[in-house]
N, CA, C and O atoms as a printed pandas DataFrame, in Angstrom:
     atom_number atom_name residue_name chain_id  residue_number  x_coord  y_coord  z_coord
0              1         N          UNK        A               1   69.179  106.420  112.132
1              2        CA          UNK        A               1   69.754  105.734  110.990
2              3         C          UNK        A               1   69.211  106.356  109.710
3              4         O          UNK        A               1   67.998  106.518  109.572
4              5         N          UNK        A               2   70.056  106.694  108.805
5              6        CA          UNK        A               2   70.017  107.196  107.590
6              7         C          UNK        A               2   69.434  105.937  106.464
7              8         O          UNK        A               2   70.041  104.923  106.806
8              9         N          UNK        A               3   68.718  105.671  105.538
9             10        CA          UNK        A               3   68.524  104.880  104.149
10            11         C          UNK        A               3   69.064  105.586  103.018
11            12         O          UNK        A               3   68.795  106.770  102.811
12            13         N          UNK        A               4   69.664  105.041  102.428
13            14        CA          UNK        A               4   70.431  105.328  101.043
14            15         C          UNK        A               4   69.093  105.067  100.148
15            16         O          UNK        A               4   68.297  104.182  100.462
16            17         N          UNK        A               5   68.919  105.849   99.085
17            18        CA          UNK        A               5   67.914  105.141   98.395
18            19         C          UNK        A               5   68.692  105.129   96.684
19            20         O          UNK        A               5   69.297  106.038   96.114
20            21         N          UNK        A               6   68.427  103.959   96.292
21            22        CA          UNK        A               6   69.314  103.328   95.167
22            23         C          UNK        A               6   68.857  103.562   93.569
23            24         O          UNK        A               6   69.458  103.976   92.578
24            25         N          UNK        A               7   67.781  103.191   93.763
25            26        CA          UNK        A               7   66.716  103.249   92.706
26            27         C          UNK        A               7   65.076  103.444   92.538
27            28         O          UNK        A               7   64.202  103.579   93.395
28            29         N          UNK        A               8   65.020  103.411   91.307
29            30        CA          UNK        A               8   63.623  104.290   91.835
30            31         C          UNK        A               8   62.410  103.463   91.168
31            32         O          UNK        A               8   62.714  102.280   91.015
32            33         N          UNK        A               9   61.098  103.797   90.729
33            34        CA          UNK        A               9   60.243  102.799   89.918
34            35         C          UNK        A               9   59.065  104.395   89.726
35            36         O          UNK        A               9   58.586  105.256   90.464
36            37         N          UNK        A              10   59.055  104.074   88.426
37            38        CA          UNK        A              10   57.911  105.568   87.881
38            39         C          UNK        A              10   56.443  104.264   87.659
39            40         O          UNK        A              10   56.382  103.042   87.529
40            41         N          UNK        A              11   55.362  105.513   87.723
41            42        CA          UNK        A              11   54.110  104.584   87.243
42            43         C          UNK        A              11   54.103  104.882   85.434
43            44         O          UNK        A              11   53.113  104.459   84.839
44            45         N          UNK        A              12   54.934  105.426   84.805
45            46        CA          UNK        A              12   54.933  105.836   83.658
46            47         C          UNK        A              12   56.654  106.088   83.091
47            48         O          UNK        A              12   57.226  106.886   83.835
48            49         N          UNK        A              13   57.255  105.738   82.321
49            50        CA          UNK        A              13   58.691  105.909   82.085
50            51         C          UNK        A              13   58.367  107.290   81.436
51            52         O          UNK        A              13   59.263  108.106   81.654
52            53         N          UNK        A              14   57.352  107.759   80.716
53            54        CA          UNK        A              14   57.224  109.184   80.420
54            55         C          UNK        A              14   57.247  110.357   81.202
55            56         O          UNK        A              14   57.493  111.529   80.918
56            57         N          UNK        A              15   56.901  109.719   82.370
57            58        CA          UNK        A              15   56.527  110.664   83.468
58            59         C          UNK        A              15   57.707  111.503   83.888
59            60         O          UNK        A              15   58.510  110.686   84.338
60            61         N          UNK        A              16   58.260  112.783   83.981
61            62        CA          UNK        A              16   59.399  113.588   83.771
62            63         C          UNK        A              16   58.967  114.097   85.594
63            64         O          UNK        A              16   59.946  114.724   85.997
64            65         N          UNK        A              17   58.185  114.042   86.408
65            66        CA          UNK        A              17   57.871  114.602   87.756
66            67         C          UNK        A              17   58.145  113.352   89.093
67            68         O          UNK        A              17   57.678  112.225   88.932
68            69         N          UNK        A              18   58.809  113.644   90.176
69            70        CA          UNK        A              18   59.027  113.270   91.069
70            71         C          UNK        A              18   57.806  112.731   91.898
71            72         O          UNK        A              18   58.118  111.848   92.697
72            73         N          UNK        A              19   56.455  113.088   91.870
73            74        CA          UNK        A              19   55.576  112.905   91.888
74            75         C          UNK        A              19   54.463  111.388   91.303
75            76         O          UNK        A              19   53.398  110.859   91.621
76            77         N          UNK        A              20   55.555  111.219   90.301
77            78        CA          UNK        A              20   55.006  109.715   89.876
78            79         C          UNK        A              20   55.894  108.618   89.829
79            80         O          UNK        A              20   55.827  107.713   88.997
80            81         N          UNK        A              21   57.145  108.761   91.190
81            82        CA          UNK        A              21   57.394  107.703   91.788
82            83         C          UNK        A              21   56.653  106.485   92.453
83            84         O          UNK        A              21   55.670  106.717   93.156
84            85         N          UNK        A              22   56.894  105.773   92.344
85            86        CA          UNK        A              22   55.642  104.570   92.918
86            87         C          UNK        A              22   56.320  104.075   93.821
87            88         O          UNK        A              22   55.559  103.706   94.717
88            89         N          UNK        A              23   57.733  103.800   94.141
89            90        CA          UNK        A              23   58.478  102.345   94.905
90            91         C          UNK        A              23   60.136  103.172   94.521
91            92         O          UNK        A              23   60.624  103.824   93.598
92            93         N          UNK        A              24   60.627  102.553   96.119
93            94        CA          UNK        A              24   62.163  102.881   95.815
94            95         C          UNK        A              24   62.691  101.374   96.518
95            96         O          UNK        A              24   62.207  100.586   97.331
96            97         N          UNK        A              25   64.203  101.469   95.568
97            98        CA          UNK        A              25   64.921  100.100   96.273
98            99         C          UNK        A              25   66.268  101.055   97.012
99           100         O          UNK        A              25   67.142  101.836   96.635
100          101         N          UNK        A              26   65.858  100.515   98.103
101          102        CA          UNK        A              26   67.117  100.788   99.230
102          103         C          UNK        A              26   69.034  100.130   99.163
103          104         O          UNK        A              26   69.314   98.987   98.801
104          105         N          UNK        A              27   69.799  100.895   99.483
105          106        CA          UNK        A              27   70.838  100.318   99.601
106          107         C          UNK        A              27   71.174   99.018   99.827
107          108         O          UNK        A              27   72.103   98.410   99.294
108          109         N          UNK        A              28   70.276   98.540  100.755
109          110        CA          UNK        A              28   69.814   96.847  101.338
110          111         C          UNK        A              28   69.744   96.150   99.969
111          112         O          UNK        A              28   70.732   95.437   99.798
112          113         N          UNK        A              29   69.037   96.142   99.132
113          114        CA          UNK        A              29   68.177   95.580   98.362
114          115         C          UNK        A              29   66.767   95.482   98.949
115          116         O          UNK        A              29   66.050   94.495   98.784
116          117         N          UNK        A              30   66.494   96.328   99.492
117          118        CA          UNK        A              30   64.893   96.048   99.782
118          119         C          UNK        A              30   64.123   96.970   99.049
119          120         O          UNK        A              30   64.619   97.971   98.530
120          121         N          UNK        A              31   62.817   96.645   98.979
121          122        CA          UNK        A              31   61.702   97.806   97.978
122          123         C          UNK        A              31   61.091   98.246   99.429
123          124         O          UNK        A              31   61.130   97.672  100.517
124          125         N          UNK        A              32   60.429   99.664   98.966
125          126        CA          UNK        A              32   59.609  100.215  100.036
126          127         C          UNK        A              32   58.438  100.896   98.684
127          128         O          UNK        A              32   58.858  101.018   97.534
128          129         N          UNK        A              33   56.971  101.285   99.065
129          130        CA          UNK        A              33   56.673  101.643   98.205
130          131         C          UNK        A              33   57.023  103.569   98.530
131          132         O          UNK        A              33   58.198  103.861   98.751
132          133         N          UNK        A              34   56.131  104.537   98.529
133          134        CA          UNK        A              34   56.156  105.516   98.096
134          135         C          UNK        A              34   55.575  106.079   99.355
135          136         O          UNK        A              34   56.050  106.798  100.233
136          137         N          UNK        A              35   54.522  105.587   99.192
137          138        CA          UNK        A              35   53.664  106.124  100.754
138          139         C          UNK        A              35   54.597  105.271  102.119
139          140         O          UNK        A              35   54.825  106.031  103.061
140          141         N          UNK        A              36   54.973  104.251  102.243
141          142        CA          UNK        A              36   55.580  103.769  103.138
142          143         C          UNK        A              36   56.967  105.081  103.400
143          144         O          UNK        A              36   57.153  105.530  104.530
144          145         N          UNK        A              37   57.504  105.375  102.642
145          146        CA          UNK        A              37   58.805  106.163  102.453
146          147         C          UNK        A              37   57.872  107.412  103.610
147          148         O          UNK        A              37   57.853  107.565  104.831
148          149         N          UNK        A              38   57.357  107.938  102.728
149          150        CA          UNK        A              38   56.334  109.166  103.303
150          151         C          UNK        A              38   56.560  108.898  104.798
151          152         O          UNK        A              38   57.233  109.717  105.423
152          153         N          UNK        A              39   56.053  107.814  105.433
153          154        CA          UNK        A              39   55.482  107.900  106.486
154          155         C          UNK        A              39   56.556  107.524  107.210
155          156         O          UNK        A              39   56.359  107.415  108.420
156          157         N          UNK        A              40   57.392  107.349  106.895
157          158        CA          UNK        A              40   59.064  106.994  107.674
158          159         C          UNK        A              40   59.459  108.029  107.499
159          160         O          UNK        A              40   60.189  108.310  108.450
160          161         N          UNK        A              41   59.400  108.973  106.666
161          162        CA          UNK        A              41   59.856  110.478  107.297
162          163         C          UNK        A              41   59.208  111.303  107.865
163          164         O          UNK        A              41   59.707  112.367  108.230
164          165         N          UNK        A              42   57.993  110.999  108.057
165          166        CA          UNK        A              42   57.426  112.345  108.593
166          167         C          UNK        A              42   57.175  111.022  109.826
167          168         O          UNK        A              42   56.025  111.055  110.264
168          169         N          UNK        A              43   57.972  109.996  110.381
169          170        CA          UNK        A              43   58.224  110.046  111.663
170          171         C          UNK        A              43   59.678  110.005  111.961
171          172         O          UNK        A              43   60.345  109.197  112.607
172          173         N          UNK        A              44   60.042  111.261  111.220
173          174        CA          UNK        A              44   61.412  111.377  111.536
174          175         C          UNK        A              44   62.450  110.328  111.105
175          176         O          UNK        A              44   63.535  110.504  111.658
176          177         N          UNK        A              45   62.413  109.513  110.448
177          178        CA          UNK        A              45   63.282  108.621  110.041
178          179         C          UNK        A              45   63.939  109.360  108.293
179          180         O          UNK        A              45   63.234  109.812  107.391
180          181         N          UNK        A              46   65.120  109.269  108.316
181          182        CA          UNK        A              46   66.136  109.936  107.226
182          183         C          UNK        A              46   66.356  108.925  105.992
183          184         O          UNK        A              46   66.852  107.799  105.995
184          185         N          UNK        A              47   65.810  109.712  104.904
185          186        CA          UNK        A              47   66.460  109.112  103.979
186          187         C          UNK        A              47   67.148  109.899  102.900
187          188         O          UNK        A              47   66.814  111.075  103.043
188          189         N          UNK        A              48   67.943  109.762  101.908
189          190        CA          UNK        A              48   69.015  110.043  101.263
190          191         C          UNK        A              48   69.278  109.567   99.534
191          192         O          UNK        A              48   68.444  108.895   98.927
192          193         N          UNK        A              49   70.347  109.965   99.020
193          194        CA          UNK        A              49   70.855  109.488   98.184
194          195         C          UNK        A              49   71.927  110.038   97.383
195          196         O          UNK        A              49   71.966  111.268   97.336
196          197         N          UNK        A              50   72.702  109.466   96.817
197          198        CA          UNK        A              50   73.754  110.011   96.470
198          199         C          UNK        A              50   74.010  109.726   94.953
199          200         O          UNK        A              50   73.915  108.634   94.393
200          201         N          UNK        A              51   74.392  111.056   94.343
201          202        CA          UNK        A              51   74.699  111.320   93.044
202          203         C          UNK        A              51   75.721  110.839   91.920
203          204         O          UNK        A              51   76.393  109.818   92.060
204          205         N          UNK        A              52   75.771  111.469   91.050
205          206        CA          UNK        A              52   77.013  110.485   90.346
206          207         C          UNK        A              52   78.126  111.243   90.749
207          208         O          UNK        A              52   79.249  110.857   90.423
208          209         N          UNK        A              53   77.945  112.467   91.541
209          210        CA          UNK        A              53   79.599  113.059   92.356
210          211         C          UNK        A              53   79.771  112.828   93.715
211          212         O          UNK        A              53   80.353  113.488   94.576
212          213         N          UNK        A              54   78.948  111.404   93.773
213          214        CA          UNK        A              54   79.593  111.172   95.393
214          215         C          UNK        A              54   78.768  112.456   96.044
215          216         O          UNK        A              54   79.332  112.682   97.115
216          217         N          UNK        A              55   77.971  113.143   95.913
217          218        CA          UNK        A              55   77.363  114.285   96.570
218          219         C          UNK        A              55   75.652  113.484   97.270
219          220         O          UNK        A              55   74.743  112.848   96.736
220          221         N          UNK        A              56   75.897  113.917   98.535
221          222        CA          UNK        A              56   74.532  113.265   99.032
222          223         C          UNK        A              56   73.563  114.373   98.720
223          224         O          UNK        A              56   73.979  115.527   98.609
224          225         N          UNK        A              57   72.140  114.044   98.555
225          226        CA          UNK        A              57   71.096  114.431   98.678
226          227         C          UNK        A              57   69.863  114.171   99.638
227          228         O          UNK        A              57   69.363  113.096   99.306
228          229         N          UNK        A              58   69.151  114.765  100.745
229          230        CA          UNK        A              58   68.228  114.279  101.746
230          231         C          UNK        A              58   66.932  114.381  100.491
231          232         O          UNK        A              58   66.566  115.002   99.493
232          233         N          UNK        A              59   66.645  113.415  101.286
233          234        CA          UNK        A              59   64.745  113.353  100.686
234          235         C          UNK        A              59   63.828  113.913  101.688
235          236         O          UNK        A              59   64.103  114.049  102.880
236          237         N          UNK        A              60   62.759  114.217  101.145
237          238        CA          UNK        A              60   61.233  115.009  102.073
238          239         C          UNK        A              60   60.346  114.142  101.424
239          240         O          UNK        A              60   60.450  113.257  100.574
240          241         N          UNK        A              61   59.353  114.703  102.137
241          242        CA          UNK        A              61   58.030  114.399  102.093
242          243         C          UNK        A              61   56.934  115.477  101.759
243          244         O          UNK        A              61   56.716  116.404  102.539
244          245         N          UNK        A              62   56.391  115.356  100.816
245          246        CA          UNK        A              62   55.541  116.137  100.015
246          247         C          UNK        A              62   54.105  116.102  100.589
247          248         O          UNK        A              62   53.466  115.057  100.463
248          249         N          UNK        A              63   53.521  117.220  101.243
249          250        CA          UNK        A              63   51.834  116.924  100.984
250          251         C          UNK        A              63   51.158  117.731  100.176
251          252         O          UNK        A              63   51.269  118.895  100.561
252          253         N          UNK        A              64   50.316  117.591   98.949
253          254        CA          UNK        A              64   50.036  118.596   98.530
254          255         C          UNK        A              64   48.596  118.413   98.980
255          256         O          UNK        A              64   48.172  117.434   99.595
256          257         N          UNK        A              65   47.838  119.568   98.566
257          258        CA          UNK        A              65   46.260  119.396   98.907
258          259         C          UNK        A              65   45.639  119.290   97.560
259          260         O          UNK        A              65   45.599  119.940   96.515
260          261         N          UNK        A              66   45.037  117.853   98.194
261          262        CA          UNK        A              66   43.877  117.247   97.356
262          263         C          UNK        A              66   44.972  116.540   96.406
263          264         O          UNK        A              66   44.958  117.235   95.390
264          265         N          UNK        A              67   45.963  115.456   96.219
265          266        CA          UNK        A              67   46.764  114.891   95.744
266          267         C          UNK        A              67   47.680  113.944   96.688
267          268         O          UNK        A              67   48.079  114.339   97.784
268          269         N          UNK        A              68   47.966  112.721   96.195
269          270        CA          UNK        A              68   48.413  111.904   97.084
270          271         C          UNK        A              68   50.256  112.568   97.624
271          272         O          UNK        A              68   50.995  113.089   96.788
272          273         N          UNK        A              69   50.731  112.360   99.328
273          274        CA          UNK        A              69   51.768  112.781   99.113
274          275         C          UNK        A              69   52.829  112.152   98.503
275          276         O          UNK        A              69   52.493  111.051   98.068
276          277         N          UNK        A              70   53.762  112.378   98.344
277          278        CA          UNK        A              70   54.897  111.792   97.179
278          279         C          UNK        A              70   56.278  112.380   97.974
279          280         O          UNK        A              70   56.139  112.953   99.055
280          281         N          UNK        A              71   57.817  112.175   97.276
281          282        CA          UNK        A              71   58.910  111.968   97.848
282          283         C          UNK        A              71   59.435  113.079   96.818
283          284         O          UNK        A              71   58.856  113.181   95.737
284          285         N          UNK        A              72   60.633  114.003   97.158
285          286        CA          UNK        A              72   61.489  114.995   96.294
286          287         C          UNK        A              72   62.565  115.128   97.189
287          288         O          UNK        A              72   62.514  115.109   98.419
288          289         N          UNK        A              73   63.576  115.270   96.434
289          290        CA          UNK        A              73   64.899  115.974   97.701
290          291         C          UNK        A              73   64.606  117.246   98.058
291          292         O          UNK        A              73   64.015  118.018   97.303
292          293         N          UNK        A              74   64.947  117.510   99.076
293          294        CA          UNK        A              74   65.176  118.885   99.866
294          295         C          UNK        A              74   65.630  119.909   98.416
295          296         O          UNK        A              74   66.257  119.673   97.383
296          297         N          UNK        A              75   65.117  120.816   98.841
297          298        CA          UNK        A              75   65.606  121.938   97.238
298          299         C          UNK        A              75   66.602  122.319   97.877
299          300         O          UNK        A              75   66.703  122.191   99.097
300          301         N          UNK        A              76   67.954  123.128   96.716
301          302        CA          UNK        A              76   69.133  123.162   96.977
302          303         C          UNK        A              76   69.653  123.642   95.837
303          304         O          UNK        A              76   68.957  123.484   94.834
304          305         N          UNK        A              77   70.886  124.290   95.691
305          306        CA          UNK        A              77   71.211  124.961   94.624
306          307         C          UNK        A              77   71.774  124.400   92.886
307          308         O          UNK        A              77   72.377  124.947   91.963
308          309         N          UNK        A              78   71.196  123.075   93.115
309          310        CA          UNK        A              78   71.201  121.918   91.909
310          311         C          UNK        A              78   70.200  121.146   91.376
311          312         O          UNK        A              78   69.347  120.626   92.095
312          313         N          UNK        A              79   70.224  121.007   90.029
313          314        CA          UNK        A              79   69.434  119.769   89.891
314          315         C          UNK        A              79   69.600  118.270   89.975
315          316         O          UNK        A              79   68.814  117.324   90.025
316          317         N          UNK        A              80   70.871  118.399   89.972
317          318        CA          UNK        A              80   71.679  117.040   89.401
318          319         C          UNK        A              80   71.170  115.776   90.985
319          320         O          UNK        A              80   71.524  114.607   91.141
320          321         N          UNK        A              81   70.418  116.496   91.739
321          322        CA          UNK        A              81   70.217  115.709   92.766
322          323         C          UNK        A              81   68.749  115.247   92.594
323          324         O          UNK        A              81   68.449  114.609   93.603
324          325         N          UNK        A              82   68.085  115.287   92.038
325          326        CA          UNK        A              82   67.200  114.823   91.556
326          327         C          UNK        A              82   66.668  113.247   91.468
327          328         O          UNK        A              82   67.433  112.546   90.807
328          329         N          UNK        A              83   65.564  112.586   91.978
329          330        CA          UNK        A              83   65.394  111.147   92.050
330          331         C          UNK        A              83   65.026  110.595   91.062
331          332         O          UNK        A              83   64.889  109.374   91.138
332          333         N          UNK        A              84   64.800  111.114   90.077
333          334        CA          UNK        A              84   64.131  110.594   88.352
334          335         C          UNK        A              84   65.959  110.377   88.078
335          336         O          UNK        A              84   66.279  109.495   87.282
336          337         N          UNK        A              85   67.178  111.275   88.820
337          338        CA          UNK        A              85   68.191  110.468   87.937
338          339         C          UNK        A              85   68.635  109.306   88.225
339          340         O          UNK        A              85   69.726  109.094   87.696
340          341         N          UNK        A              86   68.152  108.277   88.983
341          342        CA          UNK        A              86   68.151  106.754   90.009
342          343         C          UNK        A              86   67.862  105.931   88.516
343          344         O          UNK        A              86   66.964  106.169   87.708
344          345         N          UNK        A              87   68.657  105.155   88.459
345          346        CA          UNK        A              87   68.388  103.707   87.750
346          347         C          UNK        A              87   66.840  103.572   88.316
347          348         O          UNK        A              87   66.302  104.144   89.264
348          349         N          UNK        A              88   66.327  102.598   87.380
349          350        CA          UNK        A              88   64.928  102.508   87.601
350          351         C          UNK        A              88   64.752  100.668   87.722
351          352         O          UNK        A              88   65.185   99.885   86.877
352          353         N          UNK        A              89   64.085  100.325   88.862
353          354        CA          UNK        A              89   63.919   98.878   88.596
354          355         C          UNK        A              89   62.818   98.372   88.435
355          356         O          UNK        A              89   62.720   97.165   88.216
C-alpha cells in the first residue's frame, strides 16, 4: 500500500531545506511525525505525493552521517516535486 502525503509541517517557516520537515499529514487525515515516515520506508512501506500537475512523486529516506535522518523525493528531472511545495499545517 502506497500513502499519499498531503501536507507538510517545517520546524521553522524560514527553513527553505527538506531536511527541516518535522510531521506530515496523510491523505487519511492522519499526522505521522518525520522519523516515523523514515522508518516506514526503510521497511519498505511507499510513500508519495502528488503535484499541482496531477504528477506523482515517491519519497525516500535520507541518512546522513552525524545528522538526524529526514524525508526528500526520489531525485528526478524536476523541481516542482518537491515537499516544501505541500500546504503546511
Amino acid at each position: 500500500m502506497a500513502y499519499e502525503i498531503t501536507h507538510v509541517r517545517v520546524d521553522s517557516e524560514y527553513n527553505k531545506s527538506e531536511d527541516h520537515i518535522t510531521d506530515v499529514r496523510l491523505s487519511d487525515g492522519t499526522s505521522e511525525t518525520v522519523s516515523q515516515v523514515v522508518s516506514f520506508i526503510d521497511s519498505k512501506m511507499e510513500y508519495f505525493f502528488t503535484d499541482h500537475l496531477g504528477s506523482k512523486a515517491q519519497v525516500d529516506s535520507v541518512h546522513p552521517t552525524g545528522r538526524p535522518a529526514y524525508i526528500r523525493t526520489k531525485p528526478n528531472q524536476t523541481t516542482t516535486d518537491n515537499l516544501l511545495s505541500l500546504p503546511r499545517f
